[in-house]
C-alpha positions as CSV (number, residue, x, y, z in Angstrom):
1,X,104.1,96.7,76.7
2,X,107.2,98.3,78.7
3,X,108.8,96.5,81.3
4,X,106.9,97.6,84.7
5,X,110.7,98.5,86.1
6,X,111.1,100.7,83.5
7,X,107.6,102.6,84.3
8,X,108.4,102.8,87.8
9,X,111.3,104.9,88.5
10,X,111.4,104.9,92.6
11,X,109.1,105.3,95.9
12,X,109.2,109.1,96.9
13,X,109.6,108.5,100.8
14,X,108.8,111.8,102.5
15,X,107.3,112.3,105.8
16,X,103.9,113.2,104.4
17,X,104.2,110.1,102.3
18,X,105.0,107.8,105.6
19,X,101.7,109.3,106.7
20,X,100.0,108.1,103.2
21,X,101.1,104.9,104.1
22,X,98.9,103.6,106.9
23,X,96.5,104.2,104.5
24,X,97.9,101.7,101.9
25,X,98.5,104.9,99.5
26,X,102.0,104.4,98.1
27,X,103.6,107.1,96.2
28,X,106.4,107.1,93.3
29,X,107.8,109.0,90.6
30,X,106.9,107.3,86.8
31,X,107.6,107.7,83.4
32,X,106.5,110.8,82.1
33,X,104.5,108.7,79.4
34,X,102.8,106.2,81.8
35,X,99.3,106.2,82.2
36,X,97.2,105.2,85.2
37,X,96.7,101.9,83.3
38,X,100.4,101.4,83.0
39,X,101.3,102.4,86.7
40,X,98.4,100.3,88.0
41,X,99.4,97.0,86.1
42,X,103.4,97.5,87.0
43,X,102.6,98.2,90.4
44,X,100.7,94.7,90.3
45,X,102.6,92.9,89.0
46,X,106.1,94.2,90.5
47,X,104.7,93.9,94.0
48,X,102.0,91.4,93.9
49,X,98.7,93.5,95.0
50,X,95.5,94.7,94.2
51,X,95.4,98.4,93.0
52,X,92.3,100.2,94.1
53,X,92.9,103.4,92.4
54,X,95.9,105.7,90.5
55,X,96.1,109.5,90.6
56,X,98.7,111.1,89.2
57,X,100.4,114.4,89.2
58,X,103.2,116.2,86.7
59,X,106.0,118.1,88.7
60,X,106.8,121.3,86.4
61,X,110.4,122.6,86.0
62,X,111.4,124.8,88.9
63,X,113.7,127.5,88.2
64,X,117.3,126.7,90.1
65,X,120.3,128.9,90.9
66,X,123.7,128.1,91.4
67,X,125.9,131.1,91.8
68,X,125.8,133.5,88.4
69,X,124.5,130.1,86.7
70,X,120.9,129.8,86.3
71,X,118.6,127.0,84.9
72,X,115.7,125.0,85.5
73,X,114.7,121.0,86.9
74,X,113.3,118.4,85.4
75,X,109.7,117.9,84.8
76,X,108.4,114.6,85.9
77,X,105.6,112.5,87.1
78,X,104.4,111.6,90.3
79,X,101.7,108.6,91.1
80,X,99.5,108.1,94.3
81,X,98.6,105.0,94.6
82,X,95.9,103.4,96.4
83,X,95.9,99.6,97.5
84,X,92.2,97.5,98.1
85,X,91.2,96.8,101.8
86,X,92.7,93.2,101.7
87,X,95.7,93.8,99.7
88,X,99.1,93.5,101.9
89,X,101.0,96.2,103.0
90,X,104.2,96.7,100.5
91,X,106.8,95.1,102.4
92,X,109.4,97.4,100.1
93,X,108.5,100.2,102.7
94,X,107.9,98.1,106.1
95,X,112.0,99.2,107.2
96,X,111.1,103.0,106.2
């Protein structure tokens, strides 16, 4: 099994994802390769909680511009994660 660090990269911390989290949904970009199973077991055991439920979401390439030079971004992975009713809050985002 991978190290759960290396499955999950970082939070995503936008203003719609502050919203997620009075909700307990947490959000963060994973390996491309991670499964639900994966994500739900390193979020478990990197924070201590009970995971309710994963969904996740692949980012396509965007094309980019940069003067006469064209090319394109990364794909990668985003996970929405959902904590259980008596799970604790993630106190990684309690100073966000």
């Amino acid at each position: 099994m991978k190290d759960p660090r290396d499955i999950i990269k970082r939070p995503i911390i936008t203003e719609a994802s502050s919203d997620l989290m009075e909700n307990l949904k947490y959000t963060f970009e994973v390996d491309v390769n991670a499964t639900k199973i994966d994500i739900k077991h390193a979020v478990q055991e990197i924070f201590k909680v009970k995971v309710k439920k994963v969904n996740t979401l692949n980012m396509p390439k965007k094309p980019k511009r940069y003067g006469r030079h064209s090319g394109y971004t990364s794909e990668w992975k985003k996970a929405y994660v959902t904590l259980t009713d008596d799970s604790k809050p993630l106190d990684f985002f309690e100073t966000v």
